[in-house]
Residue, then its C-alpha position, 0 to 999 in steps of 0.5 A: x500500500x501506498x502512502x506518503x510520508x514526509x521525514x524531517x531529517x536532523x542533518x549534521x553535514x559533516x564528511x562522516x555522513x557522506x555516504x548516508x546522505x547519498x544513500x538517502x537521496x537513492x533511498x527516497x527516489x526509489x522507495x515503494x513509498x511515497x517518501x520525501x525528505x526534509x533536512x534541519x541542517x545543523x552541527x551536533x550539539x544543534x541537532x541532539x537539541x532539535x531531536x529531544x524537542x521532537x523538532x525532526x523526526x530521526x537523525x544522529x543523535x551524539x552516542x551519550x544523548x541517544x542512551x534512552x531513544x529508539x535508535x537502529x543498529x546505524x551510527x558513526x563509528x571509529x574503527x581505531x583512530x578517526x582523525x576528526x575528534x581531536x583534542x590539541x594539548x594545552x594546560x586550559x581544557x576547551x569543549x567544542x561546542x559542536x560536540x556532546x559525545x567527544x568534549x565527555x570523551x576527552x573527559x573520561x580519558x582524562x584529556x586536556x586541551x582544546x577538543x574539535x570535531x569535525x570537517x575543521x579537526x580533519x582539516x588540523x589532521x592533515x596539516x599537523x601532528x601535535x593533536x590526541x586522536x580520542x577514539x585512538x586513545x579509546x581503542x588502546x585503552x579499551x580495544x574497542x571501536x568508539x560510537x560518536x553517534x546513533x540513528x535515533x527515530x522518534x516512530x516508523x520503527x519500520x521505516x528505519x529498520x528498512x533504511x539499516x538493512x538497505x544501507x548496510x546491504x552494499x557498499x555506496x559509492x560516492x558520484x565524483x561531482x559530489x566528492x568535488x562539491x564536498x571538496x570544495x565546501x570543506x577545504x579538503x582533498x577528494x582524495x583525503x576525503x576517501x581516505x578519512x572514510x576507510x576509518x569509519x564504520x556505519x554497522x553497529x555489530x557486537x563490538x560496537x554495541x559493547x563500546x556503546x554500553x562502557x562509555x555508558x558505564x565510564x559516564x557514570x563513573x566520571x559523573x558519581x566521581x565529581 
C-alpha cells in the first residue's frame, strides 16, 4: 500500500555522513513509498537539541544523548583512530561546542586541551601532528571501536529498520561531482576525503554495541566521581 510520508531529517553535514546522505537521496527516489525528505541542517550539539524537542523526526543523535531513544543498529563509528575528534594539548581544557559525545570523551580519558570535531579537526589532521586522536586513545585503552553517534527515530520503527538493512546491504559509492562539491565546501582533498572514510564504520555489530554500553558505564563513573 501506498502512502506518503514526509521525514524531517536532523542533518549534521559533516564528511562522516557522506555516504548516508547519498544513500538517502537513492533511498527516497526509489522507495515503494511515497517518501520525501526534509533536512534541519545543523552541527551536533544543534541537532541532539532539535531531536529531544521532537523538532525532526530521526537523525544522529551524539552516542551519550541517544542512551534512552529508539535508535537502529546505524551510527558513526571509529574503527581505531578517526582523525576528526581531536583534542590539541594545552594546560586550559576547551569543549567544542559542536560536540556532546567527544568534549565527555576527552573527559573520561582524562584529556586536556582544546577538543574539535569535525570537517575543521580533519582539516588540523592533515596539516599537523601535535593533536590526541580520542577514539585512538579509546581503542588502546579499551580495544574497542568508539560510537560518536546513533540513528535515533522518534516512530516508523519500520521505516528505519528498512533504511539499516538497505544501507548496510552494499557498499555506496560516492558520484565524483559530489566528492568535488564536498571538496570544495570543506577545504579538503577528494582524495583525503576517501581516505578519512576507510576509518569509519556505519554497522553497529557486537563490538560496537559493547563500546556503546562502557562509555555508558565510564559516564557514570566520571559523573558519581565529581
Amino acid at each position: 500500500m501506498l502512502y506518503n510520508y514526509t521525514m524531517i531529517f536532523g542533518k549534521i553535514e559533516y564528511l562522516n555522513l557522506l555516504p548516508f546522505h547519498v544513500f538517502m537521496k537513492r533511498f527516497t527516489k526509489n522507495s515503494q513509498q511515497k517518501l520525501a525528505m526534509e533536512y534541519k541542517k545543523n552541527v551536533p550539539a544543534k541537532v541532539n537539541r532539535d531531536f529531544l524537542r521532537k523538532s525532526v523526526d530521526a537523525a544522529f543523535i551524539s552516542s551519550i544523548k541517544a542512551q534512552k531513544q529508539n535508535h537502529v543498529s546505524l551510527g558513526i563509528i571509529a574503527k581505531k583512530n578517526v582523525r576528526s575528534v581531536l583534542v590539541i594539548p594545552s594546560k586550559e581544557s576547551k569543549s567544542d561546542v559542536e560536540s556532546a559525545s567527544s568534549n565527555l570523551l576527552a573527559n573520561i580519558l582524562d584529556i586536556q586541551g582544546e577538543v574539535i570535531i569535525g570537517d575543521k579537526a580533519l582539516r588540523y589532521a592533515l596539516k599537523n601532528s601535535d593533536y590526541i586522536d580520542l577514539a585512538e586513545v579509546w581503542h588502546q585503552k579499551y580495544n574497542l571501536p568508539f560510537v560518536f553517534a546513533l540513528l535515533c527515530y522518534h516512530k516508523d520503527k519500520k521505516l528505519y529498520k528498512r533504511i539499516e538493512k538497505e544501507f548496510l546491504k552494499r557498499e555506496v559509492k560516492i558520484p565524483q561531482y559530489l566528492l568535488k562539491e564536498a571538496s570544495k565546501r570543506t577545504n579538503i582533498e577528494t582524495k583525503e576525503i576517501r581516505n578519512y572514510l576507510k576509518l569509519i564504520s556505519y554497522r553497529v555489530d557486537y563490538k560496537a554495541q559493547k563500546a556503546v554500553k562502557k562509555f555508558y558505564k565510564e559516564e557514570k563513573v566520571l559523573r558519581f566521581s565529581i
